[in-house]
C-alpha positions in Angstrom: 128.1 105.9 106.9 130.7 105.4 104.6 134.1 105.9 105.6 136.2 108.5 103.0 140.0 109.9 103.5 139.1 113.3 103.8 137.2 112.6 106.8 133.8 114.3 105.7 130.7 112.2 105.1 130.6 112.2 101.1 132.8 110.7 98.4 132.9 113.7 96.1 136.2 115.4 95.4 136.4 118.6 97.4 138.7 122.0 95.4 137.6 124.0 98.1 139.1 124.5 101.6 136.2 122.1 103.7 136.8 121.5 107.8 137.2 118.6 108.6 138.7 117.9 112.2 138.2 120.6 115.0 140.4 119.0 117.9 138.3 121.0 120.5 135.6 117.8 120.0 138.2 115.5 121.7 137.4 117.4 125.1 134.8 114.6 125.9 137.2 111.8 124.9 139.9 112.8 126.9 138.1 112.5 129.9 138.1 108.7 129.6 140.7 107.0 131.5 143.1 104.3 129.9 142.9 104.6 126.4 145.1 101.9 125.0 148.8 103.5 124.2 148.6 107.0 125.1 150.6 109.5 127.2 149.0 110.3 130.5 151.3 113.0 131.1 150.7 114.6 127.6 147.3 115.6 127.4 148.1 117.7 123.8 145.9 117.2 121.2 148.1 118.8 118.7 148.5 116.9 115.2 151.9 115.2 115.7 152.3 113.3 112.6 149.8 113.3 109.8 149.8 110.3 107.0 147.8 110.1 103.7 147.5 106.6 101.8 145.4 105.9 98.5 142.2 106.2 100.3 142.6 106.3 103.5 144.3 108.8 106.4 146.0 108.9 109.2 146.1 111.4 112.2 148.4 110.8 115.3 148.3 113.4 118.1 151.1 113.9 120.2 149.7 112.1 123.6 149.3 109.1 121.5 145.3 109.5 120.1 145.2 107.7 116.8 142.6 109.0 114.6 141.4 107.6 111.2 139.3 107.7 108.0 138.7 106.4 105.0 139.6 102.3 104.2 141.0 101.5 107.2 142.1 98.0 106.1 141.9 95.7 109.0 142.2 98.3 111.6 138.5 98.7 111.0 136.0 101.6 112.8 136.0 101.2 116.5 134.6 104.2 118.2 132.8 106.6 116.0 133.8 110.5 116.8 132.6 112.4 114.1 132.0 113.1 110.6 134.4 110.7 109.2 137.0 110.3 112.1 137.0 107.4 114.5 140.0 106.7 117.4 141.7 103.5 117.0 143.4 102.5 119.9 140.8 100.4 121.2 141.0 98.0 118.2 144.5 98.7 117.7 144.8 96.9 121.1 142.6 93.6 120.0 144.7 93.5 117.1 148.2 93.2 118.8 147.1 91.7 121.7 148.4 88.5 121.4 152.2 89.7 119.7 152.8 91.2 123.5 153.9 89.6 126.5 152.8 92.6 128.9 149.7 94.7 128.0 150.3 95.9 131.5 153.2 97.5 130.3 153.6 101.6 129.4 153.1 102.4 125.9 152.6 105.0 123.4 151.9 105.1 119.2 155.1 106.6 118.6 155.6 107.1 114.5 152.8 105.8 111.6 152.8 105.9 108.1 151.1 105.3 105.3 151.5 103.0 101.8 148.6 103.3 99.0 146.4 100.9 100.8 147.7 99.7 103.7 149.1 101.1 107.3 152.1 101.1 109.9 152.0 101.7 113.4 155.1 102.2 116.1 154.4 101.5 119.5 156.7 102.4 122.3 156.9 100.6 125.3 158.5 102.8 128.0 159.7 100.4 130.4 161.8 98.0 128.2 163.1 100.9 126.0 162.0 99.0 122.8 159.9 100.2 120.0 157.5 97.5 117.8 156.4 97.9 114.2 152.9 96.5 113.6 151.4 96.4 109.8 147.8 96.8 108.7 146.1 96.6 105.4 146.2 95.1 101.5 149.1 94.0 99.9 150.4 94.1 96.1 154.2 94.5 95.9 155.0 93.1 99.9 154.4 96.4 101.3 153.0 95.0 104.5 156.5 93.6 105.6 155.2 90.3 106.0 155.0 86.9 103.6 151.2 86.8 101.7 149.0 85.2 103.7 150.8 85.9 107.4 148.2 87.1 110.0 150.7 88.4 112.5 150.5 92.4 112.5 154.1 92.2 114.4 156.8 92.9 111.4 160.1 93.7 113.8 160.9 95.3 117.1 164.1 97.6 117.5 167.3 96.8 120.1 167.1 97.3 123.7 167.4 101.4 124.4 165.8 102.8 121.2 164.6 106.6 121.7 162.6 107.6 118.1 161.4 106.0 115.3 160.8 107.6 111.8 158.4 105.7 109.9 157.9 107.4 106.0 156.2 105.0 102.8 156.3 105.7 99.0 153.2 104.0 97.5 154.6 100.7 97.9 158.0 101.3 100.2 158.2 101.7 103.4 161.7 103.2 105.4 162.0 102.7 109.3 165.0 104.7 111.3 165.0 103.8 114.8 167.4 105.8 116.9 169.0 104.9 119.9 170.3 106.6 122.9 174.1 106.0 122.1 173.5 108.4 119.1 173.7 104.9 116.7 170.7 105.0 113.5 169.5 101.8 111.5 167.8 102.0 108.9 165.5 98.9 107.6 163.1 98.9 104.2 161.0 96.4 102.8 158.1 96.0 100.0 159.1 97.5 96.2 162.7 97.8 95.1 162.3 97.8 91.4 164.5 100.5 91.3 166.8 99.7 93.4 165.6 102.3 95.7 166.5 99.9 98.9 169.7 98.2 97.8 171.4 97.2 94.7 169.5 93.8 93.8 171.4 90.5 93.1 168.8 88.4 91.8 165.1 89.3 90.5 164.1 88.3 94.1 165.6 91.0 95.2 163.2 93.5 93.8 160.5 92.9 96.1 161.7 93.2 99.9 159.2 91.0 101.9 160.5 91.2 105.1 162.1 94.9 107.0 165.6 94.3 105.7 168.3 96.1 107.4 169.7 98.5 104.7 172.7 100.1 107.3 174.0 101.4 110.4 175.6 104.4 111.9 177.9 104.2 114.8 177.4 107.4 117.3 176.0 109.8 114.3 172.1 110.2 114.8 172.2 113.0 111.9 171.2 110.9 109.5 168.2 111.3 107.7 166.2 110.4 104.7 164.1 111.2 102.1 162.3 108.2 100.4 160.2 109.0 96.5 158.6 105.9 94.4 161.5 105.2 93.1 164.4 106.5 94.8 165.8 106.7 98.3 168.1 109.5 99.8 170.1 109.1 102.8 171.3 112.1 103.9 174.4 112.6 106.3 174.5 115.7 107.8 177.7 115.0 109.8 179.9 114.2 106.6 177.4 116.9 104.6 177.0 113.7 102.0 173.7 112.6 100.3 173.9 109.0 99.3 171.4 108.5 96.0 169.8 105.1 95.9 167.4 104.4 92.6 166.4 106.5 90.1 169.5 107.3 87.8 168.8 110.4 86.7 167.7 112.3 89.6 170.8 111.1 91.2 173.2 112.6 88.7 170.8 116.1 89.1 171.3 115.9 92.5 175.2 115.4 92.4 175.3 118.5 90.1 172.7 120.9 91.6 173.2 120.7 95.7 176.1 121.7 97.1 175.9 121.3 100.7 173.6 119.8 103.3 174.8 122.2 105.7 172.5 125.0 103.4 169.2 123.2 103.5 166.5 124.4 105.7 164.3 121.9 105.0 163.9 119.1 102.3 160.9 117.2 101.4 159.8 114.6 98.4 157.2 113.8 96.2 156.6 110.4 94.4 158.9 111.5 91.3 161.1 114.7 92.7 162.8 116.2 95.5 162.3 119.9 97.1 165.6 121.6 98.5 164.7 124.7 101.0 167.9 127.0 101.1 168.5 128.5 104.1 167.3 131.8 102.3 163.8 130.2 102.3 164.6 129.5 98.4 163.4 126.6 96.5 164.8 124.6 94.6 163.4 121.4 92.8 164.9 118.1 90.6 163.1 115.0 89.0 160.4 114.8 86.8 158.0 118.1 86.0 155.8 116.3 83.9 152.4 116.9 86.1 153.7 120.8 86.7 155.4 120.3 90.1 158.8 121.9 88.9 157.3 124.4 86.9 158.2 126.7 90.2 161.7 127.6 91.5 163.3 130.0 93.9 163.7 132.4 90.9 160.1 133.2 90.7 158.9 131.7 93.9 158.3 134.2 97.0 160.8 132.9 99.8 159.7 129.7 101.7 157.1 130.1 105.1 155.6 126.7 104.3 156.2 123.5 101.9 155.6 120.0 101.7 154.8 117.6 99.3 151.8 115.4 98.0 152.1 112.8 95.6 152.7 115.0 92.6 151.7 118.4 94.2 153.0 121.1 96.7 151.4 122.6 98.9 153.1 126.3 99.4 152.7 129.6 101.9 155.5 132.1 101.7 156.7 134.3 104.5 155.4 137.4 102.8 151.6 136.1 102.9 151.5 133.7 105.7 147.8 134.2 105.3 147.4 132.7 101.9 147.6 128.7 100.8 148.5 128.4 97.3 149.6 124.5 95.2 150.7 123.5 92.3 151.2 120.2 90.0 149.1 117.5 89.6 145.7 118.2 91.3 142.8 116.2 89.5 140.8 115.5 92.5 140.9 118.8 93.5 144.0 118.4 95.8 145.4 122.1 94.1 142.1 123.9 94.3 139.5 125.3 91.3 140.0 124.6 88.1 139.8 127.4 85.3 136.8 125.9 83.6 138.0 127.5 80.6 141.3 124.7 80.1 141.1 121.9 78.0 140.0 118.6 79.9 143.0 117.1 78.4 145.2 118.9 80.7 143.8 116.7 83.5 144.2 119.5 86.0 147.4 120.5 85.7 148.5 123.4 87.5 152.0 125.1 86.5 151.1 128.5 88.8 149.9 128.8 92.6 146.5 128.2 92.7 145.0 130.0 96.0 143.2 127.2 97.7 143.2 129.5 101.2 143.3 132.8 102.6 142.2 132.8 106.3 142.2 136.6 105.6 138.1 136.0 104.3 137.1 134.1 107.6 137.6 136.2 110.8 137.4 132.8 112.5 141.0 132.0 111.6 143.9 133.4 112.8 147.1 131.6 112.0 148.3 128.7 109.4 150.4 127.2 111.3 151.2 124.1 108.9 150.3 121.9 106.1 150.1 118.3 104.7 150.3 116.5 101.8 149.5 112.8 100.7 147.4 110.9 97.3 146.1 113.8 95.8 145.0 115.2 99.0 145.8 118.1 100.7 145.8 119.1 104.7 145.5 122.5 106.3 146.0 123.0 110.0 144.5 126.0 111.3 144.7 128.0 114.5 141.3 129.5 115.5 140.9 133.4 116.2 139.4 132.5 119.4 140.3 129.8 122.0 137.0 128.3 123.0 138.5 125.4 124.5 141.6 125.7 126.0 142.9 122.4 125.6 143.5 123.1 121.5 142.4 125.3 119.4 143.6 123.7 115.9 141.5 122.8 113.0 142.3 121.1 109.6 
């Protein structure tokens, strides 16, 4: 069967709501003893991290299952689940086998992300108090943080007593924050800095990263965080209440003259050309480039915020006043924002300047609660609490 990114058995774009993943069919799995890096103490299937590339996706669950779909560049299909899905621990293991001194050792898939075509994978390893970064996939502009041609997966390891790592990728950047248990942050990058997204280039060399570079530190202050586009990088300092712009000119200067204060946000989340600023009112606000539709909506005309987060060049929105209803708009060719008014010019290649409903669990007494949503290449993500708990170990759908 071939493997797609929604996780269903066809190629065809979907603009209607289709399930894909019921976590209640992991029951069976679960059962097995000693699946390579997962948590024997968490036994939650919940979606922890969710990750979209170009044609592939990624689903990490919080005791450590690693579920995939799509082209799964040289992570490959291990063990078939269903539909689309298949858990990769097992090969994950073969893989990085031979980059570890103790496979004996405690250890749990801590952060993944996603570029357009390939994958990244943080393993923690419990007893040393270290984290590893391994890479998997193509590569066109040095995304996989290794020189062309390398076949070591390994692409760098944190300091002793590292706690978290936040792994986020931009089509072809990728951002690593490893935080440690003194309160210090690092941040590294590597793969596309055209734009100088990473760090103001010297030399043309410069503007491909081919190797995790370490971009900065900061001493005792682990409210740091960042928000990383296609061409632009945000590091935001929530202790000084101070957004440092990297990149794109433009949105920079928007961004000096349109937010105020860190200390208001709610919630802030990026697409590949703009940024999305949730007020602590649940009001929206949104800079960069509305070419595709995505800032043709504001807090002005927008219901306030329950919900929001970004695709490529679409959001996915539910407001606190209909917590029932998934609407998107922007870019949504392949279906990512829904129908299509058949009426519209072609031309327009599917662009949406008004919430389209893609959902309303209100028309399917099954459903019971959104409880969040996902965005990556012109897809889009729904998790969905059931109405009833048939099994008790999850009841989540997306």
């Amino acid at each position: 069967m071939e493997m797609v990114s929604l996780g269903i058995p066809d190629c065809e774009d979907k603009d209607v709501c289709v399930e894909t993943f019921d976590a209640s069919s992991l029951s069976k799995l679960i059962a097995y003893k000693d699946i390579p890096f997962t948590n024997n103490k968490n036994k939650s299937c919940d979606i922890k991290l969710l990750k979209c590339g170009g044609n592939h996706t990624l689903i990490l669950l919080e005791n450590g299952i690693l579920l995939g779909s799509g082209e799964l560049r040289e992570l490959c299909n291990d063990f078939q689940l269903f539909n689309g899905w298949c858990v990769l621990n097992y090969r994950l293991q073969e893989l990085v086998a031979p980059e570890l001194t103790n496979l004996t050792s405690a250890s749990i898939i801590d952060s993944i992300s996603t570029c357009w075509d390939s994958s990244f994978i943080g393993i923690k390893f419990l007893q040393e108090n270290t984290i590893k970064i391994f890479s998997f996939g193509l590569q066109f502009k040095s995304e996989l943080g290794r020189p062309s041609g390398s076949n070591r997966y390994l692409i760098m390891e944190s300091g002793p007593d590292c706690e978290s790592l936040t792994l986020h990728s931009c089509l072809y950047t990728t951002i690593s924050r490893f935080q440690y248990t003194n309160n210090n942050v690092s941040l590294y990058g590597w793969g596309l800095n055209n734009k100088q997204q990473l760090f103001r280039y010297v030399t043309k060399a410069d503007k491909i990263v081919t190797v995790p570079k370490l971009l900065d530190e900061y001493k005792d202050n682990a409210a740091i965080d960042f928000i990383l586009g296609k061409d632009f990088l945000f590091i935001l300092n929530y202790t000084e209440d101070y957004i440092e712009c990297l990149g794109n000119e433009k949105l920079k200067a928007s961004i000096a003259k349109n937010v105020p204060s860190l200390r208001k946000m709610a919630h802030i989340t990026a697409m590949w050309s703009s940024v999305h600023f949730i007020y602590e009112d649940n009001r929206l606000v949104s800079l960069g480039n509305g070419s595709l539709g995505q800032l043709s909506l504001d807090g002005n005309k927008l219901k306030p915020v329950k919900l929001l987060q970004c695709g490529s060049e679409h959001i996915i929105y539910s407001s606190i006043e209909a917590p029932h209803i998934v609407t998107s708009w922007g870019w949504g060719e392949h279906g990512n924002c829904g129908s299509f008014d058949k009426n519209k010019n072609e031309n327009e290649q599917k662009i949406f300047t008004s919430p389209n409903n893609i959902l309303n669990i209100q028309e399917n007494k099954n459903y019971a609660k959104i409880s969040n949503v996902y965005g990556g290449c012109a897809t889009t993500f729904i998790k969905i609490n059931k109405a009833v708990n048939i099994d008790k170990m999850s009841n989540n759908r997306i």
